[in-house]
N, C-alpha and C positions, 0 to 999 in steps of 0.2 A: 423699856430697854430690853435685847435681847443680845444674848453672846452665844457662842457657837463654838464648843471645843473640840476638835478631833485629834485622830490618834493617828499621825500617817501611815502606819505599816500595816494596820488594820481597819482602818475607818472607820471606829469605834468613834459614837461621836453623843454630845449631850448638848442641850440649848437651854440654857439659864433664863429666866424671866422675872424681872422685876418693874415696878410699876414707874420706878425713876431713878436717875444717877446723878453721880457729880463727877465731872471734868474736873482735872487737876495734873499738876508733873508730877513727873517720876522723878525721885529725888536719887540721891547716891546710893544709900542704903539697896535700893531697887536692883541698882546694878550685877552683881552675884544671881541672880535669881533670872534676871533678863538674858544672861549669857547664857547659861546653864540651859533656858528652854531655845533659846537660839540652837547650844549645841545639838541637842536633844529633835530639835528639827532636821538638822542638818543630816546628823546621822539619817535620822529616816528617811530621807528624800535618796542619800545615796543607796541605801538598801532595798528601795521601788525600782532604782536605775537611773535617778539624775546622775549623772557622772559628776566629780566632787567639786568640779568648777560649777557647774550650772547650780550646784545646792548653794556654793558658797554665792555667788548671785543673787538666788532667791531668798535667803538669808538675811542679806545683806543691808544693814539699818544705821542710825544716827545716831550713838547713845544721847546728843546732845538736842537730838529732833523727836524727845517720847513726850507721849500726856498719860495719865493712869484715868482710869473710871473707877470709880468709889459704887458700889449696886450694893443693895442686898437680896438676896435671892430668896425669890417669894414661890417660883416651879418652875421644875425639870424635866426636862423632855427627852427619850430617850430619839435621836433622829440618825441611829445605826440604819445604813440600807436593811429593809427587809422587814416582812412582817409586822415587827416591832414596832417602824418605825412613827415619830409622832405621839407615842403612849405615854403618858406622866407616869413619872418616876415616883413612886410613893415611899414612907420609910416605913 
């Protein structure tokens, strides 16, 4: 299993790797935390230059249509454009 996080105003980006997951829902609790990075998107999209409809668009989700993945993260990859990119993250 692999996830891919980026940062939209900077493309700041990191890829998680673990050997297995588990599918499951997102439950209510979730919700707070789902909104927040929704906002958290949105904002950036409009500060790249989606104008605030097209973010609120791309955005735009089902709270009642989410599944969560359960990983544990086993390495991390730094996959920033540039140089860098593709290097494990070590601690």
């Amino acid at each position: 299993m692999a996830v891919t996080f980026t940062g939209t105003r900077d493309h700041t980006a990191f890829q998680v790797k673990a050997a297995g997951a588990r599918l499951g829902g997102a439950c209510l609790d979730d919700r707070p935390e789902i909104e927040r990075q929704i906002s958290l998107l949105r904002d950036g999209l409009v500060t790249i230059g989606f104008t605030p409809r097209q973010a609120e668009g791309y955005t735009s989700i089902d709270l009642n249509d989410l599944a969560s993945i359960v990983m544990r993260p086993e390495k991390i990859f730094n996959q920033t454009p540039g140089p860098g990119a593709g290097a494990e993250v070590t601690s």
